[in-house]
TORDRENDO-494200 format. One record per residue (C-alpha): residue number from 1; residue in three letters; x, y, z. Coordinates in nm, 4 decimals, m for minus. Each point is the difference from the previous one (the first is absolute). Layout:
BEGIN
R;seq;type;c1;c2;c3
R;NUM;ALA;X;Y;Z
...
//
This chain:
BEGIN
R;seq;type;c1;c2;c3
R;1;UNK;0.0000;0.0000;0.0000
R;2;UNK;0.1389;0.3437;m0.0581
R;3;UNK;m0.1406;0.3369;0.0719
R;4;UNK;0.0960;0.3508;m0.1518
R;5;UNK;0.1848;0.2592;0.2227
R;6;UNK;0.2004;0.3204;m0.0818
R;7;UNK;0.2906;m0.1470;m0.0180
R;8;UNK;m0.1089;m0.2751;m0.2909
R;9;UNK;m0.0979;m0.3642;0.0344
R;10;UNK;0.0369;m0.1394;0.3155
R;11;UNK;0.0103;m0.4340;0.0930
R;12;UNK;m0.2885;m0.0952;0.2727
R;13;UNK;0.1675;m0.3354;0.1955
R;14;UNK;m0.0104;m0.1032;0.3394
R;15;UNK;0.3189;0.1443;0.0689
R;16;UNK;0.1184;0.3214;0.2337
R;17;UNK;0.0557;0.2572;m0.1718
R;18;UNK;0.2533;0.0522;m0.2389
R;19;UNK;0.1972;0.3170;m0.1130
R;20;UNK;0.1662;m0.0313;m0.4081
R;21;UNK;0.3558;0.1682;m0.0500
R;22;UNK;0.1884;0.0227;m0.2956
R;23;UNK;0.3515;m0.1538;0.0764
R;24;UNK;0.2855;m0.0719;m0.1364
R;25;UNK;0.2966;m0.2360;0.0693
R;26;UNK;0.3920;0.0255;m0.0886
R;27;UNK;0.2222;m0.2384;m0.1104
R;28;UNK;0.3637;0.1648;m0.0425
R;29;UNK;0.2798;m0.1683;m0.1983
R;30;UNK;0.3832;0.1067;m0.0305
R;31;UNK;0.0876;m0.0811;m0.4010
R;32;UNK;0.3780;m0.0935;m0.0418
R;33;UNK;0.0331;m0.0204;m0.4151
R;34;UNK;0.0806;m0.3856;0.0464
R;35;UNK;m0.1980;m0.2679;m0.1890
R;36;UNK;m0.2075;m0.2198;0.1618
R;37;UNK;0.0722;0.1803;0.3554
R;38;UNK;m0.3146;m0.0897;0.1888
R;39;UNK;m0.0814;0.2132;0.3131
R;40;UNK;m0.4044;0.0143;0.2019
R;41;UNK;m0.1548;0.1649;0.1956
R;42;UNK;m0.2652;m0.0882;0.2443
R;43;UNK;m0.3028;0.2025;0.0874
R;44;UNK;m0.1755;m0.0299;0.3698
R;45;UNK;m0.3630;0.0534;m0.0239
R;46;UNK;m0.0822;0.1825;0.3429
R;47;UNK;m0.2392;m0.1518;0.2551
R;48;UNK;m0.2557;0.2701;m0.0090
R;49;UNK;m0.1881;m0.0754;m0.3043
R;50;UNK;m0.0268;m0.2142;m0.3787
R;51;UNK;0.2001;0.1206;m0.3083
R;52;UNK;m0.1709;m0.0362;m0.3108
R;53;UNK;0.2351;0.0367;m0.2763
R;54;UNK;m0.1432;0.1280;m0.3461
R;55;UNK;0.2895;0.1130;m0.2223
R;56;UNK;0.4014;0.0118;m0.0109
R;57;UNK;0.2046;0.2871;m0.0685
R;58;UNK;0.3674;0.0401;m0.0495
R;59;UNK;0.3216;0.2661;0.0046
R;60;UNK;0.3357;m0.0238;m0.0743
R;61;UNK;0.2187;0.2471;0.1610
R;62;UNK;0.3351;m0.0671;m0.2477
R;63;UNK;0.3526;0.1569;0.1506
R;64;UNK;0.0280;0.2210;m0.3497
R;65;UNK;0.3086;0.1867;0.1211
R;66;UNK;0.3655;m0.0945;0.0000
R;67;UNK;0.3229;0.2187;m0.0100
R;68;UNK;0.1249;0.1526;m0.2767
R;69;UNK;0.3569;m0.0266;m0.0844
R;70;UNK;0.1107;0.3500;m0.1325
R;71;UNK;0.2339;0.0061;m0.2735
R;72;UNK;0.2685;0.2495;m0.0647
R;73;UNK;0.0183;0.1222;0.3551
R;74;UNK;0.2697;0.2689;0.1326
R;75;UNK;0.2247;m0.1066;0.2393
R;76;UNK;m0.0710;0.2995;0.1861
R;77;UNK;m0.2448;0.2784;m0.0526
R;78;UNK;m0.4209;0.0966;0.1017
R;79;UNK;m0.3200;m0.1278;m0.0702
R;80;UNK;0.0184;0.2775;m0.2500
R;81;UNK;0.2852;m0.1434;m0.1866
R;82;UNK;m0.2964;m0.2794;m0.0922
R;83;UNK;m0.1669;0.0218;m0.3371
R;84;UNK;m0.1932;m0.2619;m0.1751
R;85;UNK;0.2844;m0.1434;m0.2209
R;86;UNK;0.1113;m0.1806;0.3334
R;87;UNK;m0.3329;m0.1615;0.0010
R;88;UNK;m0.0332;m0.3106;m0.2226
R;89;UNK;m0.2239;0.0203;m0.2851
R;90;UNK;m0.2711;m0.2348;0.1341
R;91;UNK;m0.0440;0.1441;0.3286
R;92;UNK;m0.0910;0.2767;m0.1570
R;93;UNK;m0.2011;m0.1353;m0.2086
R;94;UNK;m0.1654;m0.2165;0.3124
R;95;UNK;0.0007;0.2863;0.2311
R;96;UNK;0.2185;0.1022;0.2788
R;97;UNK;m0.0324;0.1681;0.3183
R;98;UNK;0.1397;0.0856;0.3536
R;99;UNK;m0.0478;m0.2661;0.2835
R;100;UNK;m0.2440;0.2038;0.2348
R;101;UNK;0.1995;m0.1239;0.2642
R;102;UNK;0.2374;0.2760;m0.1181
R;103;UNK;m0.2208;0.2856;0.0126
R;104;UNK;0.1307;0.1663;0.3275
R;105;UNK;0.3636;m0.0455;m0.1988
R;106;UNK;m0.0176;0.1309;m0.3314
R;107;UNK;m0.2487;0.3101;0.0574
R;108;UNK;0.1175;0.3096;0.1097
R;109;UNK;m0.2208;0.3031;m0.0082
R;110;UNK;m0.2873;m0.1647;m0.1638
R;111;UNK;0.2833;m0.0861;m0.3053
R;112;UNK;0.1865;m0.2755;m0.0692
R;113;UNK;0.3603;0.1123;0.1956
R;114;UNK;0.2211;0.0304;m0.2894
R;115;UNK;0.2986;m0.0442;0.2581
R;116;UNK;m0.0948;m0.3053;0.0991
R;117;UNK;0.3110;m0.2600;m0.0197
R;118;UNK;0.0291;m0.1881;m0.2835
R;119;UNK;0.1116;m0.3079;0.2232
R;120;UNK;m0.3536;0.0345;0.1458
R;121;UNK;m0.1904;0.1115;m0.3115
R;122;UNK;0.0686;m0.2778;m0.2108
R;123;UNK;m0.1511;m0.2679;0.2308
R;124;UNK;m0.3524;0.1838;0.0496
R;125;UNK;m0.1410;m0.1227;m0.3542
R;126;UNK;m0.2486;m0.2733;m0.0661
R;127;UNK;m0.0680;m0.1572;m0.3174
R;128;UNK;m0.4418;m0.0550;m0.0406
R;129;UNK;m0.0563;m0.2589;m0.1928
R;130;UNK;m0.2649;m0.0911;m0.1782
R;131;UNK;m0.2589;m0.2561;0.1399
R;132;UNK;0.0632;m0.3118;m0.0985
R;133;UNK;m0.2023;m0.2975;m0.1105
R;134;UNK;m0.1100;m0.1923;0.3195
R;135;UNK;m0.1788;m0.3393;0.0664
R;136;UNK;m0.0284;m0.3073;0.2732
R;137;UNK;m0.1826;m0.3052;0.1248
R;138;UNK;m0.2242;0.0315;0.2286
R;139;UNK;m0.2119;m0.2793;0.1917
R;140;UNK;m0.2122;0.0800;0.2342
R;141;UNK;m0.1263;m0.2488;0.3428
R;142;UNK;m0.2645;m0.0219;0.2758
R;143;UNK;0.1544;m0.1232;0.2566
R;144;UNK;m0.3222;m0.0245;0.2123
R;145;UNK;m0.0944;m0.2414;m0.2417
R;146;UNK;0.2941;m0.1137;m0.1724
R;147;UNK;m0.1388;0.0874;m0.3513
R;148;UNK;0.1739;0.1529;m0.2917
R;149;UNK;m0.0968;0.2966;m0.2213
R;150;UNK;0.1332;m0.1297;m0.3241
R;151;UNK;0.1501;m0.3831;m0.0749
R;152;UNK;0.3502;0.1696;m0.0961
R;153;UNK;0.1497;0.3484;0.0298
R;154;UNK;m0.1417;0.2067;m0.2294
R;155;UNK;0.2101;0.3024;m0.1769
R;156;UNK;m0.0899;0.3111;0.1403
R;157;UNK;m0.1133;0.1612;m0.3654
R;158;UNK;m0.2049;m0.2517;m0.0476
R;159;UNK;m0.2522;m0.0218;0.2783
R;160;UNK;0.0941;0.3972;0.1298
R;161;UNK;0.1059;0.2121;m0.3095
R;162;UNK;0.3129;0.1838;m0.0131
R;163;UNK;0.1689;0.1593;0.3138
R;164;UNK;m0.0334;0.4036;m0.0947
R;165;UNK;m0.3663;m0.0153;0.0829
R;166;UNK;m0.1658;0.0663;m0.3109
R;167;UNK;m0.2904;m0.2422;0.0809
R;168;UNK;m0.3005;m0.1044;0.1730
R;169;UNK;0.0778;m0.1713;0.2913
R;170;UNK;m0.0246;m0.4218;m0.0113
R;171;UNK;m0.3399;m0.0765;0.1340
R;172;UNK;m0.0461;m0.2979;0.1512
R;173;UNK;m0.2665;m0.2122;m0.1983
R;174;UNK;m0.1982;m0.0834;0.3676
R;175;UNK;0.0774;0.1583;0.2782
R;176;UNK;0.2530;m0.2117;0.2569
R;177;UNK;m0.0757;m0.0093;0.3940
R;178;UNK;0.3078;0.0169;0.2092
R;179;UNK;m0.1333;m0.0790;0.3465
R;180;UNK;0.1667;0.2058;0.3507
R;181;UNK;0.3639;m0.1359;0.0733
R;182;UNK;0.0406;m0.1926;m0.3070
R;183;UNK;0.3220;0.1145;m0.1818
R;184;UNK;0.0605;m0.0083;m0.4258
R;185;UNK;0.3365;m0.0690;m0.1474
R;186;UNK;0.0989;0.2116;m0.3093
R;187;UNK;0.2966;m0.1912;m0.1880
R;188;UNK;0.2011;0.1764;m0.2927
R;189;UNK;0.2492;m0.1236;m0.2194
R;190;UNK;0.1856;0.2579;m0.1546
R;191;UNK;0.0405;m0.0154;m0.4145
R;192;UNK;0.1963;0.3259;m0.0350
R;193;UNK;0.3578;0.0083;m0.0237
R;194;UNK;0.1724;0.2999;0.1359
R;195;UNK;m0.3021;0.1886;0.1142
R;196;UNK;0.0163;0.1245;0.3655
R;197;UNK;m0.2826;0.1492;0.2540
R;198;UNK;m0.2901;m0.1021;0.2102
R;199;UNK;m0.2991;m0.1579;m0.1210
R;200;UNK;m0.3363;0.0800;0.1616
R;201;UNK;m0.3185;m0.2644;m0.0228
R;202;UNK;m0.3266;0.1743;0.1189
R;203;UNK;m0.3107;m0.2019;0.0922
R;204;UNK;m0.3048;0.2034;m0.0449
R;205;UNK;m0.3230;m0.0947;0.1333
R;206;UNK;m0.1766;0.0815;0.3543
R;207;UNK;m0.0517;m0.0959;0.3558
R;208;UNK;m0.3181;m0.1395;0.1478
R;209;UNK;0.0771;0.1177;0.3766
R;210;UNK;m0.2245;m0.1429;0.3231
R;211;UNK;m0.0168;m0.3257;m0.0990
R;212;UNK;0.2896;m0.1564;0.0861
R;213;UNK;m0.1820;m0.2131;0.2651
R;214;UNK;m0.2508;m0.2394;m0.2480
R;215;UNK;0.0308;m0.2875;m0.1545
R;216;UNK;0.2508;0.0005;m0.3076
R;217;UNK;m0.3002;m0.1201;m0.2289
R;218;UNK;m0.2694;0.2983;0.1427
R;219;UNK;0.3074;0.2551;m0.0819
R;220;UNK;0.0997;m0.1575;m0.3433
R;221;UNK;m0.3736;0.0473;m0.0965
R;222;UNK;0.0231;0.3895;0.0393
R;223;UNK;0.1738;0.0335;m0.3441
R;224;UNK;m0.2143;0.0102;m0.2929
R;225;UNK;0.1184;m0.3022;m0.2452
R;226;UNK;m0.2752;m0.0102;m0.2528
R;227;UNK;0.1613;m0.0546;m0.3596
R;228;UNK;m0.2890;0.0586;m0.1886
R;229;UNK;0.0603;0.4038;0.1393
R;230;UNK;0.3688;m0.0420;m0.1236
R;231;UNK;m0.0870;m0.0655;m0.3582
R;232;UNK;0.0865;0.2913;m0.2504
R;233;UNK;m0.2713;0.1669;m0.2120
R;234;UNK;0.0629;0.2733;m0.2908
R;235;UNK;m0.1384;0.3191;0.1009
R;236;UNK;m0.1068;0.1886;m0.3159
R;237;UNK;m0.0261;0.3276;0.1529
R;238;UNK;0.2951;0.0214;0.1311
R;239;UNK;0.2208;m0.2405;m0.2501
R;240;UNK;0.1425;m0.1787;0.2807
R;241;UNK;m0.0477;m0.3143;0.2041
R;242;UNK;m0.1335;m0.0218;0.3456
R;243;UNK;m0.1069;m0.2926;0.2143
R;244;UNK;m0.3271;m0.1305;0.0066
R;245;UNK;m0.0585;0.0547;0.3400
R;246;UNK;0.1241;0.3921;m0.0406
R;247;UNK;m0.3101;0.0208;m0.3421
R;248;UNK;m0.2225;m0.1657;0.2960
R;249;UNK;0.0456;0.3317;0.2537
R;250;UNK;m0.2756;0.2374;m0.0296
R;251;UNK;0.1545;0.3699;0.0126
R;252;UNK;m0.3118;0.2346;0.1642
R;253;UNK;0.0550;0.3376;0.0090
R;254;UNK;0.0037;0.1707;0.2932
R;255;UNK;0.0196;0.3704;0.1739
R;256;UNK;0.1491;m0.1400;0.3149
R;257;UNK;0.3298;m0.1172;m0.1541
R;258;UNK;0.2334;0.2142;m0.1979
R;259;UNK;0.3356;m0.0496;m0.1846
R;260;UNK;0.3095;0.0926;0.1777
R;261;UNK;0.3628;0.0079;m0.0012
R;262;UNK;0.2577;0.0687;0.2924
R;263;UNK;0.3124;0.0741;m0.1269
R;264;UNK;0.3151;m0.0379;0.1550
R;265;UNK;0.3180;0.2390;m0.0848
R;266;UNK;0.3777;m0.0756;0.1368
R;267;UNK;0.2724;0.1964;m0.1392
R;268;UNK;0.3015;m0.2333;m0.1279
R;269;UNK;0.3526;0.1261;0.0433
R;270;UNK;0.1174;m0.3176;m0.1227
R;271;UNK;0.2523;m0.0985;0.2650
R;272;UNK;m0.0032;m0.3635;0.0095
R;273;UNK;m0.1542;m0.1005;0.3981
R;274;UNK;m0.1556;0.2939;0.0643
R;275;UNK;m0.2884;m0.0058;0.1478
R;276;UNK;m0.3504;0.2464;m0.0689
R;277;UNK;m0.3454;m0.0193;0.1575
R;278;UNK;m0.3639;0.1383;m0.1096
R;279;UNK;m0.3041;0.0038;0.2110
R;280;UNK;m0.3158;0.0417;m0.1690
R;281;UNK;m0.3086;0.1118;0.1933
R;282;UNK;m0.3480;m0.1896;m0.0286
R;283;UNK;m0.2662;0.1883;m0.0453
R;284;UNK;m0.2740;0.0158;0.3202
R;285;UNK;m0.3420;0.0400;m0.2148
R;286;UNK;0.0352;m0.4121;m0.0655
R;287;UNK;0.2333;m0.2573;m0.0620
R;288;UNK;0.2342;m0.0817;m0.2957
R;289;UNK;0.0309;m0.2734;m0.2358
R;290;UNK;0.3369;m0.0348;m0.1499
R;291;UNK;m0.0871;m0.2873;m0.3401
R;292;UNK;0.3758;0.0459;m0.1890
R;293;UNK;0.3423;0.2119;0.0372
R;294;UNK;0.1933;0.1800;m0.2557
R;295;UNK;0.3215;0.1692;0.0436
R;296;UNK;0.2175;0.2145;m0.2564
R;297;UNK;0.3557;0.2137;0.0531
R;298;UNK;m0.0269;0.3691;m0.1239
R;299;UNK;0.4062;0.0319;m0.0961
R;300;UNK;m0.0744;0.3636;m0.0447
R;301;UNK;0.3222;0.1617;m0.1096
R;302;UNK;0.2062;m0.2539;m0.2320
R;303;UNK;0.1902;0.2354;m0.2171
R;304;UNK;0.3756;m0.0475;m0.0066
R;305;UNK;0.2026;0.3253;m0.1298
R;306;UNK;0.3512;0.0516;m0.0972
R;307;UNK;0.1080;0.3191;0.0776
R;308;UNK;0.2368;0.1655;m0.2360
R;309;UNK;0.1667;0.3307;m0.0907
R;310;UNK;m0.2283;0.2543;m0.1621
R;311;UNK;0.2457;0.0030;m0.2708
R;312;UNK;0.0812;m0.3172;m0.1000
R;313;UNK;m0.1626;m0.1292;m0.3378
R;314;UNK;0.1485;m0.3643;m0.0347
R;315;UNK;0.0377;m0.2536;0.3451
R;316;UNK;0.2136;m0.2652;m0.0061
R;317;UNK;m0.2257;m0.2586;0.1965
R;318;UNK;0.3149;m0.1603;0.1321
R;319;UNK;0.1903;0.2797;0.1777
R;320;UNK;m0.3503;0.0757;0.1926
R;321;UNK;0.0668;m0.0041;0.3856
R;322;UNK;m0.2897;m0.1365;0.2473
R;323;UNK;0.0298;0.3321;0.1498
R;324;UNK;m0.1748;0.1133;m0.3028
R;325;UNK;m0.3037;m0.1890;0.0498
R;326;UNK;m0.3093;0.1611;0.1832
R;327;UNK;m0.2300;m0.0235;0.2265
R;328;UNK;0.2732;m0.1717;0.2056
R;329;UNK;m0.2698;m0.2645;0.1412
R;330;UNK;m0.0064;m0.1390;m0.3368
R;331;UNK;0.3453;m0.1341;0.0377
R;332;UNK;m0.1367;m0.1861;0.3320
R;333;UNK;m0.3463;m0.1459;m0.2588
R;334;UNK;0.2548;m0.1398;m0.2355
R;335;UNK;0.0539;0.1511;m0.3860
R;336;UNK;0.0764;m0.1753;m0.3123
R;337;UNK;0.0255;0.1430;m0.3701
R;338;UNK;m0.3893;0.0140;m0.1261
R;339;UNK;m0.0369;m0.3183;m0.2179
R;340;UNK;m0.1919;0.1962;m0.2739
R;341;UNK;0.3520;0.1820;m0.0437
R;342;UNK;0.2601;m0.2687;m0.0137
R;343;UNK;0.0793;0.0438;m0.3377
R;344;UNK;0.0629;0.3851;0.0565
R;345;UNK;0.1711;m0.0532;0.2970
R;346;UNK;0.3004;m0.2702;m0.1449
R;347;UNK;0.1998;m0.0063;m0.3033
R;348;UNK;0.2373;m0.2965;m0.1139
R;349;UNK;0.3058;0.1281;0.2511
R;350;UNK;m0.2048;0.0930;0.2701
R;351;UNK;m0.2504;0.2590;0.1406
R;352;UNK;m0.0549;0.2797;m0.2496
R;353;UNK;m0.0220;0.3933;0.0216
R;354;UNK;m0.2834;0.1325;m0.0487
R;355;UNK;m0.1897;0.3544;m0.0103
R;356;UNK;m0.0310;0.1746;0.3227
R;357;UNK;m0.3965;0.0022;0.0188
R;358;UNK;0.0174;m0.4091;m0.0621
R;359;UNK;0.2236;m0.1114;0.1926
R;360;UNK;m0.1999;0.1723;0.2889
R;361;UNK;m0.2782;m0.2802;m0.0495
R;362;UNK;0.2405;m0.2581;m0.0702
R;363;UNK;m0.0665;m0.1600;0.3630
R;364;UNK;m0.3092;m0.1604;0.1324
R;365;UNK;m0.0996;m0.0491;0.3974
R;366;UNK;m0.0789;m0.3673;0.1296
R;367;UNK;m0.2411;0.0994;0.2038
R;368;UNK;m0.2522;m0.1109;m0.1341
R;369;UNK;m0.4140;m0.0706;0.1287
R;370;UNK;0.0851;m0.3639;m0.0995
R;371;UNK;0.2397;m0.0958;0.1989
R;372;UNK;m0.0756;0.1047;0.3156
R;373;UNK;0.0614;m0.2544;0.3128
R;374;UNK;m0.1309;0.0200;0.3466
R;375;UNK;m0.1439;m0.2157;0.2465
R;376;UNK;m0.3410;0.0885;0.1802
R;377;UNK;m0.2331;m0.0619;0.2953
R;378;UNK;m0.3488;0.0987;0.0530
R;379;UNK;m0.1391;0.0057;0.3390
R;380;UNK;m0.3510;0.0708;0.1031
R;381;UNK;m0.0150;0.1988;0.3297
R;382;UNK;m0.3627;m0.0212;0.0598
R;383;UNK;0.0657;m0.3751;0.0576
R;384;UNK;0.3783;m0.0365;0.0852
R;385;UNK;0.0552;m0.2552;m0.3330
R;386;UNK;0.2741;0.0296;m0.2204
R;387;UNK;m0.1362;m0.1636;m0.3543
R;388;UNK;0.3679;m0.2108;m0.0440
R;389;UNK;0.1531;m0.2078;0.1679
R;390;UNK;0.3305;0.2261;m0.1001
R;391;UNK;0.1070;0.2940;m0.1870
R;392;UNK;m0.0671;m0.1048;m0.3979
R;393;UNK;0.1659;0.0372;m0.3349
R;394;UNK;m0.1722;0.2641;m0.2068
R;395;UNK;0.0149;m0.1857;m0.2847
R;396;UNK;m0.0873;m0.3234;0.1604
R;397;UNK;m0.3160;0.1491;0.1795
R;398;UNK;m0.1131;0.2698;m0.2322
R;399;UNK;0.2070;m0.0348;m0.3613
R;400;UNK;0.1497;0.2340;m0.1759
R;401;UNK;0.0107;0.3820;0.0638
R;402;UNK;m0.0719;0.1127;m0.3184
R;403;UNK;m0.3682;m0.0944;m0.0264
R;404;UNK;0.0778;m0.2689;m0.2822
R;405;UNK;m0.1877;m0.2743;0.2442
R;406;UNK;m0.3360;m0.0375;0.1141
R;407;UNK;m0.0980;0.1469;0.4029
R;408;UNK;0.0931;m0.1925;0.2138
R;409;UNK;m0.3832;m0.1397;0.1161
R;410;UNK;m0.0621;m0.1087;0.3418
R;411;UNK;m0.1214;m0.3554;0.0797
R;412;UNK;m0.2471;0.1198;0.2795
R;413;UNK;m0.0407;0.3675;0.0398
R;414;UNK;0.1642;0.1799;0.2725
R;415;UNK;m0.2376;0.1928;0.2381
R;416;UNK;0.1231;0.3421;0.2233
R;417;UNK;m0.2257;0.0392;0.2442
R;418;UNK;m0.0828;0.4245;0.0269
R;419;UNK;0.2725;0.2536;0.1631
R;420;UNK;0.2640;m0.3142;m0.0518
R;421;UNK;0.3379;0.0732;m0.1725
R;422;UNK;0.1700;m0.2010;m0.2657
R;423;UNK;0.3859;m0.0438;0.0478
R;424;UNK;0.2515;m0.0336;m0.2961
R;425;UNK;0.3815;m0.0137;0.0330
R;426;UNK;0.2287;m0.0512;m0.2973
R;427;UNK;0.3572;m0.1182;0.0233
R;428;UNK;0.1517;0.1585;m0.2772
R;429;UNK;0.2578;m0.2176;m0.2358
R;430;UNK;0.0233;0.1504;m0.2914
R;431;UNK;m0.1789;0.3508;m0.1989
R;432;UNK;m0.0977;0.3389;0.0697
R;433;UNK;m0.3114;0.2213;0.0145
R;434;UNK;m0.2971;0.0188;0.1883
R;435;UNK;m0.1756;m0.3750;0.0191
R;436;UNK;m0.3617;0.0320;m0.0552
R;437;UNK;m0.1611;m0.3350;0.2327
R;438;UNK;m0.4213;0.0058;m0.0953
R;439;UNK;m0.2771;m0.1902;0.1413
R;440;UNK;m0.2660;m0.0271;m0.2152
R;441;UNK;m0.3633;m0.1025;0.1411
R;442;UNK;m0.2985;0.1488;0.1143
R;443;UNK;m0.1537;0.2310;0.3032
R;444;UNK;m0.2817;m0.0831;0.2297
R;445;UNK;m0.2278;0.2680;0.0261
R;446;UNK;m0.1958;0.0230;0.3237
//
């Protein structure tokens, strides 16, 4: 039996009552570039309620940087003496930067300090590489029940798309109960040679709290797991599928609910481990609804200049210094010759010279809305419940950053009580801007 209330459909059993959470668990992997490496992790469900999972998401946090071997260098001399002839060609064409770490070091006067010892200078600079193609195995186990999610490990692109987030999430074809204390064990095999980072395996589904005294089979019957509802049906309208259970729901208008988003904005000053917080207020004329989350980075100011003499018609782009190069946070971003340009920019002996108003665009900033990384945790202070069972991987939770991906939907949707406040701290990892974190649902009217 079910009856309506303002929060949606709810189940009539002869159980207490129950409250529905959107949760999600982390599995975290370190990724060593060897073949066949296999490392797990384990994942405690907690005593105080059921996990339902419903879909998987992944991230792959890759260690892109390395140091770059200058070429050419003075024995003796200032960061000044450094031009990009003692950069090598690819790492120019890759992008370079200075380690943040180095930021107290090299700037002097909101400049880079052109004094700075060349003995120091030449060990600040990090080669970004480009992201490289990454797979693995992956098995997946109940060990509550001893049953296995697959009957071998499965490569990752085949059952959970590729790693940079630009796709839907894997949705589980029935839901899968994990009951309180029972623990899963995430296996990977690693298939990429050479390629270094942490891996990050999200479980995405909800948490059935207050029952975690009944019978296994009265709790186990609180999921829904009717397959008729899970078959897919062509909606004309629209030109996309849907479920059959989703064509089934009835949508009645009504004056008492409205759309609404609660947005979320943390300024980025991309220094890896640093740590920002939000607090968004709940409105007190009813409660809030949150049904997805969407996230995006505004970058705001990504122009690189060169600056040069007034007077100067032709630039050698290989006698340029870094001291040139402005705003001086761009340096600390990363910069790399604009890809669109190469041809301009190199000739058969090396890098070219080229008229003072191009060589001024000649250089591109990597800090770009895509490739922002952070880790982040959403806690609901009207209750006291954080939504995760750790910080997660923004790709692995909500996909890519530059809105080539679907929203990330909620399982069950997440209820604020009035006057309650909704948490979010990022760990930043990589990217600048201001972070844009949205909640997209409805208000309650009273």
């Amino acid at each position: 039996m079910q009856r309506e209330t303002p929060f949606g459909r709810e189940q009539m059993r002869d159980l207490p009552w129950v409250k529905l959470i959107p949760y999600d668990y982390v599995a975290e992997f370190p990724i060593t570039g060897n073949v066949g490496n296999i490392v797990q992790d384990v994942i405690n469900v907690s005593a105080e309620g059921v996990f339902v999972a419903v879909s998987i998401g992944y991230g792959f946090e890759e260690d892109r940087t390395e140091t770059v071997t200058l070429l050419n260098v003075p024995e003796s001399g200032s960061l000044n003496s450094l031009t990009f002839d003692n950069f090598p060609p690819d790492a120019l064409i890759e992008g370079i930067r200075i380690d943040p770490r180095y930021e107290a070091v090299v700037i002097s006067g909101g400049r880079l300090d052109p004094n700075l010892d060349l003995r120091v200078a030449q060990n600040i600079f990090q080669r970004v590489k480009p992201a490289s193609s990454f797979g693995f195995l992956l098995s997946i186990v109940d060990s509550a029940t001893g049953r296995e999610l697959q009957n071998k490990p499965i490569h990752s692109v085949a059952t959970l798309g590729g790693s940079d987030g630009r796709r839907p999430f894997k949705a589980l074809s029935q839901p899968m109960v994990f009951m309180p204390r029972s623990t899963i064990r995430v296996q990977v095999e690693e298939s990429a040679q050479g390629v270094t980072g942490r891996l990050f395996i999200t479980l995405q589904g909800y948490k059935v709290l207050g029952v975690s005294g009944n019978l296994e089979e009265a709790v186990r019957g609180l999921v829904e797991l009717d397959p008729l509802r899970k078959i897919p049906v062509y909606d004309y309208g629209a030109g996309t599928y849907r479920t059959l259970g989703e064509a089934m729901e009835r949508h009645v208008p009504t004056t008492g609910v409205v759309p609404f988003d609660y947005v979320s904005t943390l300024d980025l000053r991309g220094i890896p481990g640093n740590v920002v917080e939000d607090e968004v207020p709940v409105n007190i004329d009813g409660g809030y609804v949150a049904l997805a989350i969407g996230y995006s980075l505004d970058a705001r100011d990504t122009e690189v200049k060169v600056e040069l003499d007034p007077q100067t018609t032709n630039v050698p782009l290989g006698s340029m210094s870094l001291t040139q190069i402005s705003p001086v946070q761009a340096l600390f971003d990363g910069i790399r010759i604009d890809p669109a340009k190469l041809q301009l920019a190199f000739t058969g002996v090396g890098l070219a010279t080229l008229p003072s108003a191009t060589a001024q665009r000649i250089l591109q900033r990597l800090n770009l809305p895509a490739d922002v990384r952070f880790f982040y945790s959403i806690l609901d202070s009207g209750t006291g419940r954080e939504i995760q069972s750790q910080p997660v991987h923004n790709i692995a939770g909500l996909g890519i950053a530059n809105g080539d991906r679907p929203f990330r939907i909620l399982p069950k949707p997440l209820t604020f009580l009035p006057r309650s406040i909704v948490r979010v701290q990022v760990r930043e990892i990589s990217g600048r801007g201001r972070l844009f974190i949205v909640f997209q649902g409805y208000k309650m009217l009273v």
